[in-house]
VODO-376344 format. One record per atom (N, C-alpha, C, O, CB): residue number from 0; residue in three letters; atom name; x, y, z. Coordinates in steps of 0.1 Angstrom, whole numbers. Glycine has a CB too. Layout:
% residues N
  seq  type  atom     xx     yy     zz
  NUM   ALA    CA      X      Y      Z
...
//
This chain:
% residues 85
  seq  type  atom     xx     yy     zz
    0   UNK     N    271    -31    -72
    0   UNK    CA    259    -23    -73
    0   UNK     C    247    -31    -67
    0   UNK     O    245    -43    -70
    0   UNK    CB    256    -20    -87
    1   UNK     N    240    -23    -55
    1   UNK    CA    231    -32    -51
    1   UNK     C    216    -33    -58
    1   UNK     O    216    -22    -65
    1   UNK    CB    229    -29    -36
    2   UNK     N    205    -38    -61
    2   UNK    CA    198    -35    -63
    2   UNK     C    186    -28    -54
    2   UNK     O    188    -28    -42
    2   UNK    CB    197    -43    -69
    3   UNK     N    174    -23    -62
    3   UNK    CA    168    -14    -54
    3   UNK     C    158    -20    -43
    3   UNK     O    154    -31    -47
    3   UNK    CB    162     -4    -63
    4   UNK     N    153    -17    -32
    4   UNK    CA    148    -21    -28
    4   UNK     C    134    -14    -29
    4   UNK     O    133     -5    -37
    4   UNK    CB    154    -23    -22
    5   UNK     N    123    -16    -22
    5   UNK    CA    108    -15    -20
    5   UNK     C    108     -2    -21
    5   UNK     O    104      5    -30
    5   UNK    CB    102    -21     -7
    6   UNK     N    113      2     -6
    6   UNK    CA    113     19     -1
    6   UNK     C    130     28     -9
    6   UNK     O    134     39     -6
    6   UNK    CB    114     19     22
    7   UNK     N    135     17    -20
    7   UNK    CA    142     30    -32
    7   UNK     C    129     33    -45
    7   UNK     O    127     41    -53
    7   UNK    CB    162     21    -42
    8   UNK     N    124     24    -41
    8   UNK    CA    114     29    -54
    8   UNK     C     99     35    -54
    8   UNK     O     94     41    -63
    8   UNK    CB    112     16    -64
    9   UNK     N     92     33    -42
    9   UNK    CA     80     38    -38
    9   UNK     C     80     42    -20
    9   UNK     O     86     37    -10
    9   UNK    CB     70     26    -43
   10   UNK     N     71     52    -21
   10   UNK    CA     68     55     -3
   10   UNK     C     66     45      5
   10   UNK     O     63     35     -2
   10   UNK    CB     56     62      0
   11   UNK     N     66     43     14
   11   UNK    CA     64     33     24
   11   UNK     C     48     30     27
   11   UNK     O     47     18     30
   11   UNK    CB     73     37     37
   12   UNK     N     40     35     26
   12   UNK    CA     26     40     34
   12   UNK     C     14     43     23
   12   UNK     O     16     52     13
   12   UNK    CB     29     56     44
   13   UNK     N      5     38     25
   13   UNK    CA     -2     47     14
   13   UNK     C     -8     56     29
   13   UNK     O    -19     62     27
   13   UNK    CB    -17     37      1
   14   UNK     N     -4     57     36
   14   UNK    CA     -6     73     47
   14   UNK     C      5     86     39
   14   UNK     O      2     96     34
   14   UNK    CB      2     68     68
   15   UNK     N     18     82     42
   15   UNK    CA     26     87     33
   15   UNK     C     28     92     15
   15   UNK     O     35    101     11
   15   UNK    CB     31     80     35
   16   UNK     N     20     83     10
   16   UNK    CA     13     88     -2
   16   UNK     C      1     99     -3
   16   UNK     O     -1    107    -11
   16   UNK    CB      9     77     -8
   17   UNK     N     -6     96      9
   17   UNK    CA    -16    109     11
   17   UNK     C    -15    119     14
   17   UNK     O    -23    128     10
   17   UNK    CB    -23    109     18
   18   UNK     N     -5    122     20
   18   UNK    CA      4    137     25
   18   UNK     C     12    137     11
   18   UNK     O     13    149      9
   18   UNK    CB     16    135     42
   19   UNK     N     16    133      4
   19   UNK    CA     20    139     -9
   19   UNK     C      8    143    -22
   19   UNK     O      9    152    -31
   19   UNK    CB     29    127    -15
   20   UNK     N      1    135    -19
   20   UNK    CA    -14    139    -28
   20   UNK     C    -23    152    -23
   20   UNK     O    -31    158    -30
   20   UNK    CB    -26    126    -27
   21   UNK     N    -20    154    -12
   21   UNK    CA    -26    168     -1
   21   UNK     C    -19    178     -4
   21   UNK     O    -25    189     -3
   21   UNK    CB    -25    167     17
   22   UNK     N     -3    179    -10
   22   UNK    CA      9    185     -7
   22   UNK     C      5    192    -21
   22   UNK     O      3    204    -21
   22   UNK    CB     24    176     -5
   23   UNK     N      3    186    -33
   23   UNK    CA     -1    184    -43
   23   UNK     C    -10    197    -48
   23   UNK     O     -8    208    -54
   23   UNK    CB     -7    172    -42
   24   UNK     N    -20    191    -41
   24   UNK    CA    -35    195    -42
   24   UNK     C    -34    209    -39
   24   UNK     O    -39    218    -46
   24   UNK    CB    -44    186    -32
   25   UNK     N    -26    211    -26
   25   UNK    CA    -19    225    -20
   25   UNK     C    -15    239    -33
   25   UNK     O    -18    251    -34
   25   UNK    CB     -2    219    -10
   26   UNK     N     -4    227    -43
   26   UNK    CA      7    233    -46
   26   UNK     C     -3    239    -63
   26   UNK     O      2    248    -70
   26   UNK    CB     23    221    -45
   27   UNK     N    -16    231    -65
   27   UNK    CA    -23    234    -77
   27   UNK     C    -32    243    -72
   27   UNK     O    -33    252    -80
   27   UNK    CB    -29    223    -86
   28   UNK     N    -39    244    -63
   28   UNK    CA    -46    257    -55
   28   UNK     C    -35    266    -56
   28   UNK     O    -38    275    -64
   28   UNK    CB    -51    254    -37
   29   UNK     N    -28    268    -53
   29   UNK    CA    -19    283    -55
   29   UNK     C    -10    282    -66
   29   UNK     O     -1    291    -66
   29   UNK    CB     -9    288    -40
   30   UNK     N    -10    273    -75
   30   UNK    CA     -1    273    -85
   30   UNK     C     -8    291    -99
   30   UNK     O    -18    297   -103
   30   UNK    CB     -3    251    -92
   31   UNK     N      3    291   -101
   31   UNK    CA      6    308   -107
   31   UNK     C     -1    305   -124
   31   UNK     O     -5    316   -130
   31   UNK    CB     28    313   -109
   32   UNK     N     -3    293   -130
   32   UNK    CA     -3    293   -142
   32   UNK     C    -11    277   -144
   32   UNK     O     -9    266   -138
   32   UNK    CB     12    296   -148
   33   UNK     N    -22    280   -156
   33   UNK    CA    -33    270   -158
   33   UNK     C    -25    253   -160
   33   UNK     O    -28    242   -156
   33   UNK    CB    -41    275   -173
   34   UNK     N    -16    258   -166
   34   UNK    CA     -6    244   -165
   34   UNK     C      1    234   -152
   34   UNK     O      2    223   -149
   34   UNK    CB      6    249   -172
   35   UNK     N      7    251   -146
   35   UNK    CA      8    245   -133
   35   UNK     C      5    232   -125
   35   UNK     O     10    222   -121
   35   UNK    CB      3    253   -128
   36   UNK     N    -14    240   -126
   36   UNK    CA    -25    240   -116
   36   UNK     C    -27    225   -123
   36   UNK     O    -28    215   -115
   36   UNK    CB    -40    255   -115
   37   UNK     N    -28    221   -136
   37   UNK    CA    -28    208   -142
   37   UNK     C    -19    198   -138
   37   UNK     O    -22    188   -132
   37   UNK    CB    -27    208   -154
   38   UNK     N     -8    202   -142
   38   UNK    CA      3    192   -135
   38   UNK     C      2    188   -119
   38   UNK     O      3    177   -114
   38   UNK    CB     18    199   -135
   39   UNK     N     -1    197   -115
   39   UNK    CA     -1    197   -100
   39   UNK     C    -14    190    -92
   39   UNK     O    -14    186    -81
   39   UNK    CB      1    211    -95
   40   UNK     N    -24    191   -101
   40   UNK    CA    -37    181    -97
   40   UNK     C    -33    166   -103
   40   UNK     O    -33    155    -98
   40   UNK    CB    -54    186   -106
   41   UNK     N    -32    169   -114
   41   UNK    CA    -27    155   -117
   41   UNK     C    -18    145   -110
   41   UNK     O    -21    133   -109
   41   UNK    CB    -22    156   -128
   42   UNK     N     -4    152   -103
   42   UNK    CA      1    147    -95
   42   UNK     C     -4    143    -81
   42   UNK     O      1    135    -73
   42   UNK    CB     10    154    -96
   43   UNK     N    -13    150    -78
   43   UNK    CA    -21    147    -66
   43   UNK     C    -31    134    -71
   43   UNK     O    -32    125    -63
   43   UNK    CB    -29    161    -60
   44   UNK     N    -38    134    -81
   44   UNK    CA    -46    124    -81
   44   UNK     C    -36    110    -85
   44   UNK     O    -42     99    -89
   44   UNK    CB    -58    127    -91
   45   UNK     N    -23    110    -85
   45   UNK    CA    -14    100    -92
   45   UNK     C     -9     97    -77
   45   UNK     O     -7     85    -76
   45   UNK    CB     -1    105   -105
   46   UNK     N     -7    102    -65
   46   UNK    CA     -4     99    -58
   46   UNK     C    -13     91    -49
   46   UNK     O    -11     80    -43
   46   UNK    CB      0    108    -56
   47   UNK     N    -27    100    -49
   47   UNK    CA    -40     92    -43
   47   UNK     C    -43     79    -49
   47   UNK     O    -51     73    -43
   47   UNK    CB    -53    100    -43
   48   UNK     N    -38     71    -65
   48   UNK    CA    -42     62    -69
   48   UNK     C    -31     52    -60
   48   UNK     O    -34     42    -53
   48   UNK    CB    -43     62    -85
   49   UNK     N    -19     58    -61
   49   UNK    CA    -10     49    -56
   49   UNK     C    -13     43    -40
   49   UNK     O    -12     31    -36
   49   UNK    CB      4     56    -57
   50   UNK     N    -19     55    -32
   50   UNK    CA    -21     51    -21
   50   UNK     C    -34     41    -21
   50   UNK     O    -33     34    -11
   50   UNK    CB    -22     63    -12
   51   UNK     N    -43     38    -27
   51   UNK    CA    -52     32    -28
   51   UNK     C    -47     18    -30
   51   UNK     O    -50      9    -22
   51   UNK    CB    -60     36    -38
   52   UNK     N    -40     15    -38
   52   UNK    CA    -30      7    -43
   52   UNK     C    -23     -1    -38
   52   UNK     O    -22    -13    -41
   52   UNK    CB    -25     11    -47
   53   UNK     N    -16      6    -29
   53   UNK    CA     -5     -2    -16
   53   UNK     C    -17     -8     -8
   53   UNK     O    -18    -20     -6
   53   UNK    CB      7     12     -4
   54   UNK     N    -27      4     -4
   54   UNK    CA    -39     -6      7
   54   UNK     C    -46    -14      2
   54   UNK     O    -57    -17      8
   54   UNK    CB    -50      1     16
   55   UNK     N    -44    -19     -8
   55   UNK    CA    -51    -32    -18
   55   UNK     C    -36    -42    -15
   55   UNK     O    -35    -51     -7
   55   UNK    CB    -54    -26    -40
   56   UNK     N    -30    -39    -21
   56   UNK    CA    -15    -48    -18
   56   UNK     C    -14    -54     -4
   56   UNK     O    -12    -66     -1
   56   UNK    CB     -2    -38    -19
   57   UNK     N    -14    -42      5
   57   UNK    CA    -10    -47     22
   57   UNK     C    -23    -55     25
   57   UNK     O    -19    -64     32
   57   UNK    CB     -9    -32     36
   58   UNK     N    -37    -56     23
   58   UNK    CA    -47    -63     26
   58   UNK     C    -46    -78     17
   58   UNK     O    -47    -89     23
   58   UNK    CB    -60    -53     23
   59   UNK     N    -43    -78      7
   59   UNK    CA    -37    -95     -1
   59   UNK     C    -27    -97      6
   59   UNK     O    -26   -109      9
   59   UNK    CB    -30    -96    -18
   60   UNK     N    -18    -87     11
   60   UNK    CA     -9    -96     18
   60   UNK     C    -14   -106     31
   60   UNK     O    -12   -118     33
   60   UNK    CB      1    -87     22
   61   UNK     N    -19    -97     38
   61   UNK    CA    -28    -97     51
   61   UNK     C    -37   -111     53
   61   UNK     O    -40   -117     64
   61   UNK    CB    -38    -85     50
   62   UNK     N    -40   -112     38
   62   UNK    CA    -52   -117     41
   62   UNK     C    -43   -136     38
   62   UNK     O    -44   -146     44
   62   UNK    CB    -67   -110     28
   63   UNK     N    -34   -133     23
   63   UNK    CA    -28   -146     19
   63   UNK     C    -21   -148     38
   63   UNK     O    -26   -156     46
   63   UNK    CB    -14   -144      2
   64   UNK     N    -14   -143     40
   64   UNK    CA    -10   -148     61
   64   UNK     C    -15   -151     68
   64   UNK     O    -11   -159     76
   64   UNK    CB     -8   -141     70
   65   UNK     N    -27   -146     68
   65   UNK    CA    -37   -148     76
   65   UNK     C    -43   -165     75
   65   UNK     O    -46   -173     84
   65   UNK    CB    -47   -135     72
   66   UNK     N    -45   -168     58
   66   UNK    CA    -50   -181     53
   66   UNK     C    -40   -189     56
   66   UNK     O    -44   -200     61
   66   UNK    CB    -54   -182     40
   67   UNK     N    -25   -187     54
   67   UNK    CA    -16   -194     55
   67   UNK     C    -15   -199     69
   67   UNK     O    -14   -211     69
   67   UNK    CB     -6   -187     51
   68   UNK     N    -16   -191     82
   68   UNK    CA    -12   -195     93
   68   UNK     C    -27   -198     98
   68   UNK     O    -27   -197    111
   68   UNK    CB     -2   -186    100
   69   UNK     N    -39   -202     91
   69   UNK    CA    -51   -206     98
   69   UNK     C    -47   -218     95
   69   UNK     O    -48   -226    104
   69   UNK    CB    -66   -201     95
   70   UNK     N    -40   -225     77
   70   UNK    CA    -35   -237     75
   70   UNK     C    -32   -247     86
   70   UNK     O    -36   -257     91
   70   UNK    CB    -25   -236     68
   71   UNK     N    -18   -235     88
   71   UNK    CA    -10   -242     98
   71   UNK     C    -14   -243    110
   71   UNK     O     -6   -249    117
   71   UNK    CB      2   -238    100
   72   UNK     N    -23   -239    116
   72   UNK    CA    -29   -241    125
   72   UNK     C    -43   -253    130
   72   UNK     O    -47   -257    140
   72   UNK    CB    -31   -229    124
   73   UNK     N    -45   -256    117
   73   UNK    CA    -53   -266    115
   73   UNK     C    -46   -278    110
   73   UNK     O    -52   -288    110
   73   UNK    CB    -63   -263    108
   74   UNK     N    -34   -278    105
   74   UNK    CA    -26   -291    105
   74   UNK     C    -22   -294    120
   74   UNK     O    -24   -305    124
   74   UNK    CB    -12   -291     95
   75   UNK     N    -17   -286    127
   75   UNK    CA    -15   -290    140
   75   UNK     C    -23   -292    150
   75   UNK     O    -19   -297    161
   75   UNK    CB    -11   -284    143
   76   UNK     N    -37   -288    143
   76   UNK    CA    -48   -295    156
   76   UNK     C    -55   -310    149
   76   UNK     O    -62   -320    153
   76   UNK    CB    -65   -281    162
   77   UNK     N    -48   -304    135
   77   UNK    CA    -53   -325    133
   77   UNK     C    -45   -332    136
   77   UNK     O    -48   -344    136
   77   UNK    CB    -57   -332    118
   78   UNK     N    -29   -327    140
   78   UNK    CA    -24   -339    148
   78   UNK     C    -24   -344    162
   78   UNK     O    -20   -355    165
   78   UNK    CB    -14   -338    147
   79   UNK     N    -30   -331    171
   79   UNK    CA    -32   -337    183
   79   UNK     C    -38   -351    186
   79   UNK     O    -46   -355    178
   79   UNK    CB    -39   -329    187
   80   UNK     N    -36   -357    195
   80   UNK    CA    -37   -373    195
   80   UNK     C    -53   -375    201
   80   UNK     O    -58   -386    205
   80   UNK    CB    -24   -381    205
   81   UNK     N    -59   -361    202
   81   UNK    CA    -72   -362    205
   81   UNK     C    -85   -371    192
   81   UNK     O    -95   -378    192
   81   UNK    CB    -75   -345    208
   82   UNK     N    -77   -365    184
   82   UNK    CA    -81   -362    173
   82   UNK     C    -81   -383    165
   82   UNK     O    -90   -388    158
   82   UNK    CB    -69   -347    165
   83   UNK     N    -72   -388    168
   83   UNK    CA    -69   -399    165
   83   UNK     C    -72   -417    174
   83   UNK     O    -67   -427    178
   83   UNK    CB    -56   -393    164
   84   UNK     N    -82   -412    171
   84   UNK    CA    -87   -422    182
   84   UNK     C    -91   -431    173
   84   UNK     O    -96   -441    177
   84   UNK    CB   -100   -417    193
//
């Protein structure tokens, strides 16, 4: 048994989460019954938190990489032999 990965357990995109929160939103505008129309907003605003969410995630990620490889980038210009005089 493998375990699950990223995209077995969540959308890939919070773009992809937006088109499910839109889909949503769709399906409680024409939904037949007050309950419906509840479930079905609610599920749209559960989707739009998630997508908020991932683009909080992908930007920490972004940003810890970004710091990481300015690191490494500055260990390697303090070894240039300019530097060592």
């Amino acid at each position: 048994m493998r375990l699950p990965t990223r995209s077995d357990v969540i959308p890939g995109d919070a773009k992809e989460c937006r088109k499910h929160a839109l889909r949503c939103a769709e399906l409680a505008a024409t939904a037949g019954t007050p309950q419906s129309r509840a479930m079905f907003f609610e599920l749209s605003k559960n989707w739009e938190k998630l997508a908020v969410q991932q683009q909080d995630a992908f930007a920490t990620v972004t940003d810890e990489t970004m710091f990481q490889e300015s690191l490494n980038l500055t260990k390697w210009l303090s070894s240039l032999p300019i530097w060592k005089r």
